[in-house]
Structures are given as C-alpha cells and as structure tokens.
C-alpha positions as CSV (number, residue, x, y, z in Angstrom):
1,X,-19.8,10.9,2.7
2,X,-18.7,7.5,2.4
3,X,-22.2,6.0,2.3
4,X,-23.1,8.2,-0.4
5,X,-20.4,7.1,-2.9
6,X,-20.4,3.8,-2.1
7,X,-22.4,3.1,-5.5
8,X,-19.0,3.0,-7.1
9,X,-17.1,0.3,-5.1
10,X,-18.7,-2.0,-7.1
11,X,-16.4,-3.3,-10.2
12,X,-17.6,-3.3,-13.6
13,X,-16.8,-6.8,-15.5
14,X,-16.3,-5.6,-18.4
15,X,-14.3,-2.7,-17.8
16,X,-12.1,-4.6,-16.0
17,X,-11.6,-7.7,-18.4
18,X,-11.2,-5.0,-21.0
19,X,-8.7,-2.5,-19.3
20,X,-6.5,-5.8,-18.5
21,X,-6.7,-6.7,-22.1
22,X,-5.7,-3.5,-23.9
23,X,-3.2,-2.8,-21.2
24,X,-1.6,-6.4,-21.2
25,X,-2.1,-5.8,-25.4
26,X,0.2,-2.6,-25.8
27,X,2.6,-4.5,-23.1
28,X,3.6,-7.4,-24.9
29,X,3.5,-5.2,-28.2
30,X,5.6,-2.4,-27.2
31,X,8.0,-5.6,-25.3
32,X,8.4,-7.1,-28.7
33,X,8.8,-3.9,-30.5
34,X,11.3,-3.6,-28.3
35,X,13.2,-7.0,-28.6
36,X,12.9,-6.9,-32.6
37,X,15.0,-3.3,-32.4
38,X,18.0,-5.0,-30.5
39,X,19.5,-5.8,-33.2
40,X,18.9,-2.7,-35.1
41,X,19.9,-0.1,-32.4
42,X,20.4,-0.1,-28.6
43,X,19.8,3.3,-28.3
44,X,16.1,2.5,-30.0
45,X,15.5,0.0,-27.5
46,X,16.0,2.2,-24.8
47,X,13.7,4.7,-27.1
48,X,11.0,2.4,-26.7
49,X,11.8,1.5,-23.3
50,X,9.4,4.6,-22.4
51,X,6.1,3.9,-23.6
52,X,6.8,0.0,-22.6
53,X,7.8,1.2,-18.8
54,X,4.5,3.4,-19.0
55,X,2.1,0.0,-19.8
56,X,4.3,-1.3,-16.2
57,X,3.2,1.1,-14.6
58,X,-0.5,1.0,-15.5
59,X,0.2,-2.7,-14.9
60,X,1.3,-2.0,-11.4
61,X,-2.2,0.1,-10.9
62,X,-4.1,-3.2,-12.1
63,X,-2.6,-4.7,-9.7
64,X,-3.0,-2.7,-6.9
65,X,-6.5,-2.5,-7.5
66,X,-6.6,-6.4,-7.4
67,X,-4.7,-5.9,-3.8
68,X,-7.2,-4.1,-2.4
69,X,-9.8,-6.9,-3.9
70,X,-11.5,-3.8,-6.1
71,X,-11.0,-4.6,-9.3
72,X,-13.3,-8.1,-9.3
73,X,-15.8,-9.4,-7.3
74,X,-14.2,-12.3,-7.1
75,X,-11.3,-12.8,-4.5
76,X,-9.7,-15.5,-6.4
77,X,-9.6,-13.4,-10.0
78,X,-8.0,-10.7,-7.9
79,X,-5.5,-12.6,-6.9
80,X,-4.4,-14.2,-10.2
81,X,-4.6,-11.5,-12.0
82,X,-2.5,-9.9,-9.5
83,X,0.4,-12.4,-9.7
84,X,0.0,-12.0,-13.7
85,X,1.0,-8.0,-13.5
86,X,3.7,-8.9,-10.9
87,X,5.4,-10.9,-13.6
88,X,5.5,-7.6,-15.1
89,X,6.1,-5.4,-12.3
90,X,8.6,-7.9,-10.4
91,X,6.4,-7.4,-7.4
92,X,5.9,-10.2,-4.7
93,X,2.3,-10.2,-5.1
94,X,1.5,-11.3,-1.5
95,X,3.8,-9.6,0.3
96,X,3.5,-6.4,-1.0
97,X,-0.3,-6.3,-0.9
98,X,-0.1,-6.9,3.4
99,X,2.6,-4.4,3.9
100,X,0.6,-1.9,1.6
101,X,-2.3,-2.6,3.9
102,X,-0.2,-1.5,6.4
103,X,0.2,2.1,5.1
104,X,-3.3,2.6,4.1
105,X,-3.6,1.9,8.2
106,X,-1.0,4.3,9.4
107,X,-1.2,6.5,6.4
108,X,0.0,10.3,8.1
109,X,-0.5,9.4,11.8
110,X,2.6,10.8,13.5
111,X,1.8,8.0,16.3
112,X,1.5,4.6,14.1
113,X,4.6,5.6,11.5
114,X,6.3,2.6,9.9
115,X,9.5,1.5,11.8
116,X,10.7,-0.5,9.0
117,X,12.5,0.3,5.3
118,X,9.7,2.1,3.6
119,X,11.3,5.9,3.9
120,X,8.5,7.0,1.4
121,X,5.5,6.4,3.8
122,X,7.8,7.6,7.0
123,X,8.1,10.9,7.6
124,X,10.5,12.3,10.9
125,X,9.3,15.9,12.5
126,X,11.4,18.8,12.6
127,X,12.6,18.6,16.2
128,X,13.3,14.8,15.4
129,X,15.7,15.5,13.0
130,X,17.3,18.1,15.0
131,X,17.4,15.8,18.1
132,X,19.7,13.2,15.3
133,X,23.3,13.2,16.0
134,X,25.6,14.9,13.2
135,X,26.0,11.7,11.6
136,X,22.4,10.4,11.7
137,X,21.6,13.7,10.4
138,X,23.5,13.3,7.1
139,X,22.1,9.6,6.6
140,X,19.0,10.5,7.3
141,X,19.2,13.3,4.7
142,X,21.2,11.5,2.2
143,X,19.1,8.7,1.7
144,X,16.0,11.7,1.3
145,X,18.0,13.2,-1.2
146,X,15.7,13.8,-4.4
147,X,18.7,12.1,-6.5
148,X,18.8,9.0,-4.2
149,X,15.4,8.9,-3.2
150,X,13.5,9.5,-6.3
151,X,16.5,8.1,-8.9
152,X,18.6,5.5,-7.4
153,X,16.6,3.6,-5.1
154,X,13.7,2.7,-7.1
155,X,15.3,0.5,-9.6
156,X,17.2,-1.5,-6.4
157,X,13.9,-2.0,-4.7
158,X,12.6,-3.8,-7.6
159,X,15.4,-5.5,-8.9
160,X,17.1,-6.4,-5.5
161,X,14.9,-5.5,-2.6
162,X,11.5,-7.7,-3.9
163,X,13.6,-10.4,-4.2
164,X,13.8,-11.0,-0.4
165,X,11.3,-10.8,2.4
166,X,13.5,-7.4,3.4
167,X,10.8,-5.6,5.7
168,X,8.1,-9.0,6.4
169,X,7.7,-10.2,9.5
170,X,9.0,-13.1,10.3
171,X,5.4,-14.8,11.3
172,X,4.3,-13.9,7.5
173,X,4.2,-17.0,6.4
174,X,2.5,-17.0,3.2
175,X,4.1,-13.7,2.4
176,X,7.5,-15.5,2.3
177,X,5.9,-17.6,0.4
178,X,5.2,-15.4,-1.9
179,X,8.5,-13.8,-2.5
180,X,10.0,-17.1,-3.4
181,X,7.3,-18.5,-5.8
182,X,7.7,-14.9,-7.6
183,X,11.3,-15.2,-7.8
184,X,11.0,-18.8,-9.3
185,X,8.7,-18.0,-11.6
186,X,10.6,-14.8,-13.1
187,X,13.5,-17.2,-13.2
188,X,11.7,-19.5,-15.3
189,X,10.0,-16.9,-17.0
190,X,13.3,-14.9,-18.1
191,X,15.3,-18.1,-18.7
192,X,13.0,-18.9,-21.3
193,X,13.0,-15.0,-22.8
194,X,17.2,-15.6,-22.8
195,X,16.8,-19.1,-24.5
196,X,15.1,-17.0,-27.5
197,X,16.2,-13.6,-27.4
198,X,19.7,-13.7,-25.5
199,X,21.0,-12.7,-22.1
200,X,22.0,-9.3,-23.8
201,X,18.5,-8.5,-25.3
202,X,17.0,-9.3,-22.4
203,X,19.2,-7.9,-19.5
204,X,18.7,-4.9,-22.0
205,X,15.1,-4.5,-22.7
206,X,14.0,-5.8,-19.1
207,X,16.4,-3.7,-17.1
208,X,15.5,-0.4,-18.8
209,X,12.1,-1.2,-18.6
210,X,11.8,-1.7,-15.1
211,X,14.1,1.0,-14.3
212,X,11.9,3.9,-15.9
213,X,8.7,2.2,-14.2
214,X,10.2,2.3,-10.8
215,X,11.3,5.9,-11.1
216,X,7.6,7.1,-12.4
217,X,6.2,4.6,-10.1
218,X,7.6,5.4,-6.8
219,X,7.2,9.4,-8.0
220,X,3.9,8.8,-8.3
221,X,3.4,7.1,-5.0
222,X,5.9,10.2,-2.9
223,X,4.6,12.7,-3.8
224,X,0.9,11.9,-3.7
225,X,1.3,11.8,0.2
226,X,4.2,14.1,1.1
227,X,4.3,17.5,-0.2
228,X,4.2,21.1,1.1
229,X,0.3,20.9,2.3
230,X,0.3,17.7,3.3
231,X,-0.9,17.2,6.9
232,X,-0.1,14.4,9.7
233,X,-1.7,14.6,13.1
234,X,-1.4,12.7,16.0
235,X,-3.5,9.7,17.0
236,X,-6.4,10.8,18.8
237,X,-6.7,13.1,16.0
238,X,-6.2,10.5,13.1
239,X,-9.4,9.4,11.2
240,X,-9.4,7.9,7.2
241,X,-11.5,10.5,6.2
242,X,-9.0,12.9,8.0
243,X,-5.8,11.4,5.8
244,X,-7.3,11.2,2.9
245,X,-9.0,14.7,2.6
246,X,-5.5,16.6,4.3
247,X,-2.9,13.8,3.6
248,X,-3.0,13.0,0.2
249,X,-3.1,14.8,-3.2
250,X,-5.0,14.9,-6.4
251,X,-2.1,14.9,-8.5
252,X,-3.8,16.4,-11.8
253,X,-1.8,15.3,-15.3
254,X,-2.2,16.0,-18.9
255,X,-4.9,13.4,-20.5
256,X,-2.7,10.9,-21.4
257,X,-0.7,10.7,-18.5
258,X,-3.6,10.0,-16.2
259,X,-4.9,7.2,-18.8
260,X,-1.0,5.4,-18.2
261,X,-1.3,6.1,-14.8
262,X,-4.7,4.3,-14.2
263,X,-6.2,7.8,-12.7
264,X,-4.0,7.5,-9.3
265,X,-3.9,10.7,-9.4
266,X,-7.1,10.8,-7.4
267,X,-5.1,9.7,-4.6
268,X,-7.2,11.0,-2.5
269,X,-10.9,9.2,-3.5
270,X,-8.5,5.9,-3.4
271,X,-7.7,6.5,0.5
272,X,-10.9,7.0,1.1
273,X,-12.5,4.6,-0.8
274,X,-10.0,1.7,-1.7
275,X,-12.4,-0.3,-2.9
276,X,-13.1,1.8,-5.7
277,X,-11.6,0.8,-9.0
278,X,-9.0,2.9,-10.7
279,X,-11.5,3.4,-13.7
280,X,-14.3,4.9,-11.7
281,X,-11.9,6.7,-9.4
282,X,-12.5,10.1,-11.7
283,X,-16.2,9.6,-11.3
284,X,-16.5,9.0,-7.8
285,X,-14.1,12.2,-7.1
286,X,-17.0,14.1,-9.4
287,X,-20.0,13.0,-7.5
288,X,-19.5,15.3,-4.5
289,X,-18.4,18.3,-3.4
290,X,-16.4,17.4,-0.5
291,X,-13.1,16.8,-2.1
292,X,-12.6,20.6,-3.0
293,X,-10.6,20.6,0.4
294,X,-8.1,18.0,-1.0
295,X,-4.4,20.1,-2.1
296,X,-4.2,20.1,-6.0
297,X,-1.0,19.6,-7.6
298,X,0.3,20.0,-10.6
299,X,2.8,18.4,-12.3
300,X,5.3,21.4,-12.1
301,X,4.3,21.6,-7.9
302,X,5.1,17.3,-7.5
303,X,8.4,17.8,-9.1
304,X,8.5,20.0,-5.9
305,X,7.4,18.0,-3.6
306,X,10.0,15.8,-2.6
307,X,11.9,18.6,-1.7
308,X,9.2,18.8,1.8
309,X,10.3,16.1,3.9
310,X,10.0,16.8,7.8
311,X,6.7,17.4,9.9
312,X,7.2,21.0,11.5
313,X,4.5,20.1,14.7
314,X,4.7,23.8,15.6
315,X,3.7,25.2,12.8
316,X,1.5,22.4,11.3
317,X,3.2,22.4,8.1
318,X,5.8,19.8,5.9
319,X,9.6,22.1,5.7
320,X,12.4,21.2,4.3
321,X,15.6,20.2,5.7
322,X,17.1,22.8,7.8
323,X,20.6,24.5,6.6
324,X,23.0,23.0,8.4
C-alpha cells in the first residue's frame, strides 16, 4: 500500500511557499489586531486571541511537517522554516523533532512505551493500574484527569516545560542546543515586542495566545491516538502499517477547522506516510480504499475520548478508569 501512494511524498514548492505565506500573513495580522485592541479593551484582545491561537496552531503543523523533512525537498529549508514557526509556537525546534521521532517509533506498542514525561503518548494497561498502590493510583489518575490533562498542562508545557531540556537525554547534544538558542531568541524577540508594545500588552496578547493553542494543540494530538477503538499490541505484533490503520484516528472537522488544523486530522495517512505533506494528506487518504478500516471520529466522539485511558489486554479494548 505504501508503494502505491508514494506519488504523494513528494512536496509541492509552491504550495508550500504559499501555505507558509498566507499562514504567517493572517498570523502577524490577527497579532497586531490584537496589540492595537489593548488599549481599547482587554476583553477584545482575548476575543481575538482565538482566531490568532488558531494560525499557532496551523503554524505548529508547518512545522511538524518540516520535522519530518516533508514539507521541502530541501533539508536545510526545513529546518529554517521550522525554527521560524517555533518562534511562534515556543517550541525547541530540535529537540522536539527527535523526541517526536521517537513516538512515531513506539507509537501503540505496549512493549517500546515511553518511560519519560510525555503522559499523552503512554498509555498503562488495566491490570497495571490495578497493580499501583492507593497513592500511585490517584497520581496516576489525577494527572489523566480531562481537566488537568487536556486544560492545565498544555499551557505549562509550552511556557515552562520547552524552556528546559525536561525529557532529553543527556548525550543530545545538539538538542540542548536547541532549547537554549530558542529561549535566547524568544528573549530577544519579546524584549523587543515589550520595548514597543509594553510588558502588559505583551504578557497579555502572547500568553493568551499560546494558552488556547496548547489546549487545541495537545487535543488534537490525544485524542488522535487514544480513544475508545484505539488498539496497542505487543511487540512481535507491532508493525507501522498495524498502528497507523488500528492506532490512530481520522478525526473528521467541519471545513474550516480542518483548513486551521493543516488536515491532521488524517492522522492516520500521516503515521503511515510521514513524509507526506499536510496539504496532500486529504488526497493521499482518497487514493485507496484501504483506510476504510481506520476508526472515524467525530468531533462530538474526541471530546470523548480522553475519557479512555487504560489498555484492557483481556479484552483488547481502551476502558476507562475503574470506580474505585
């Protein structure tokens, strides 16, 4: 199947230099829209905060699809373009392209599951859980709490957790690297935006923005991959093919969400084939047959999913937590 949709690996130039245009565009328009209402009203900042967090977040896609080196031919292009968006996204470009490497690896294999911070690309089975001591239990399941989870913990990865090498290996050199040259150049970058605007108007604007894209963007990323019909299997059983047909989603939204969302919601073609550009993602999933296997979600059933969080090995099937 692979071989036969290969024909859409290959980048188009244009597309590219024109999707990163009208998407960096309504960015810095919808920012200074935003910096211009300060001093009308807060509370139409924070308005405007929405559509601004949404052009992060197709921002963030961008640059994931420079991460996987899909979105130019060229390896260098990717690679600046992809620290560009991280301004944006206040993502250590580096770093977070090896460790999301990592999960496209391991992606639902119960025997190669992540041992470090990411609780959004782990997922414990049911007799684990039970096996936990009273106390794990209720860490375990507080920090999985929809509230804290899909609300809280967004916003402090970005803001606090990029801004250290928190899960990177030691050995990683360049990805240390990385997490420092980002953080000097967002200081430099908002020292500047306070010099003009004012530490106010831009702890506002800046904060809410990245906020709201966290929240959407980490929602997106959850509950493409764990959700009622999602399956994990063990390693001999563990192909690509396998985790991207039964471990992730196609996570179908209204038009214009998918167009602000860089069509991720193809999830599934993207595991498969991560060399394929967001913007031929749709096309690719199209061209064959094969992905009417894949579990369809709606938007109502991935508000739903984060509520499926343990791996029930006897009966094959994500549960929720267990009354206590």
């Amino acid at each position: 199947m692979r071989a036969s949709l290969s024909q859409f690996q290959a980048p188009i130039l244009q597309q590219s230099v024109g999707q990163l245009a009208v998407t960096l565009t309504a960015y810095v328009a919808s920012l200074a829209a935003m910096y211009a209402s300060v001093s009308i009203s807060p509370w139409l900042t924070l308005a405007l905060a929405l559509p601004t967090a949404g052009f992060v977040v197709r921002l963030f896609i961008i640059q994931h699809d420079c991460g996987h080196g899909s979105y130019f031919r060229s390896r260098g292009a990717n690679a600046w373009v992809g620290r560009l968006c991280s301004m944006a996204t206040l993502t250590p470009y580096a770093d977070w392209r090896r460790q999301h490497a990592t999960h496209h690896a391991a992606w639902n294999n119960l025997d190669a599951r992540h041992a470090g911070a990411d609780i959004y690309s782990g997922c414990a089975t049911l007799a684990e859980y039970q096996a936990l001591r009273p106390w794990q239990r209720f860490g375990y399941r507080a920090l999985r709490h929809p509230l804290v989870a899909q609300i809280i913990l967004p916003p402090f990865i970005f803001l606090a957790l990029y801004r250290v090498p928190f899960n990177t290996p030691a050995a990683w050199d360049r990805q240390h690297r990385s997490v420092i040259f980002t953080n000097i150049a967002l200081l430099c970058l908002l020292g500047l935006m306070m010099w003009l605007f004012g530490v106010w108007a831009v702890m506002l604007v800046q904060v809410s923005v990245i906020v709201l894209a966290s929240i959407a963007g980490v929602w997106l990323f959850s509950v493409q991959h764990r959700f009622e019909d999602a399956q994990w299997t063990r390693e001999q059983a563990w192909t690509p093919a396998s985790a991207a047909l039964h471990g992730c989603s196609w996570l179908r939204l209204p038009r214009v969400l998918q167009w602000i969302t860089g069509n991720i919601g193809f999830h599934h073609v993207h595991h498969l084939m991560p060399r394929v550009p967001n913007y031929r993602l749709q096309a690719c999933h199209e061209a064959t047959t094969a992905f009417a296997e894949v579990s369809v979600l709606s938007v109502m059933d991935a508000f739903r999913a984060p509520a499926f969080v343990l791996w029930d090995e006897a009966s094959g099937r994500m549960v929720p937590f267990p009354a206590e």
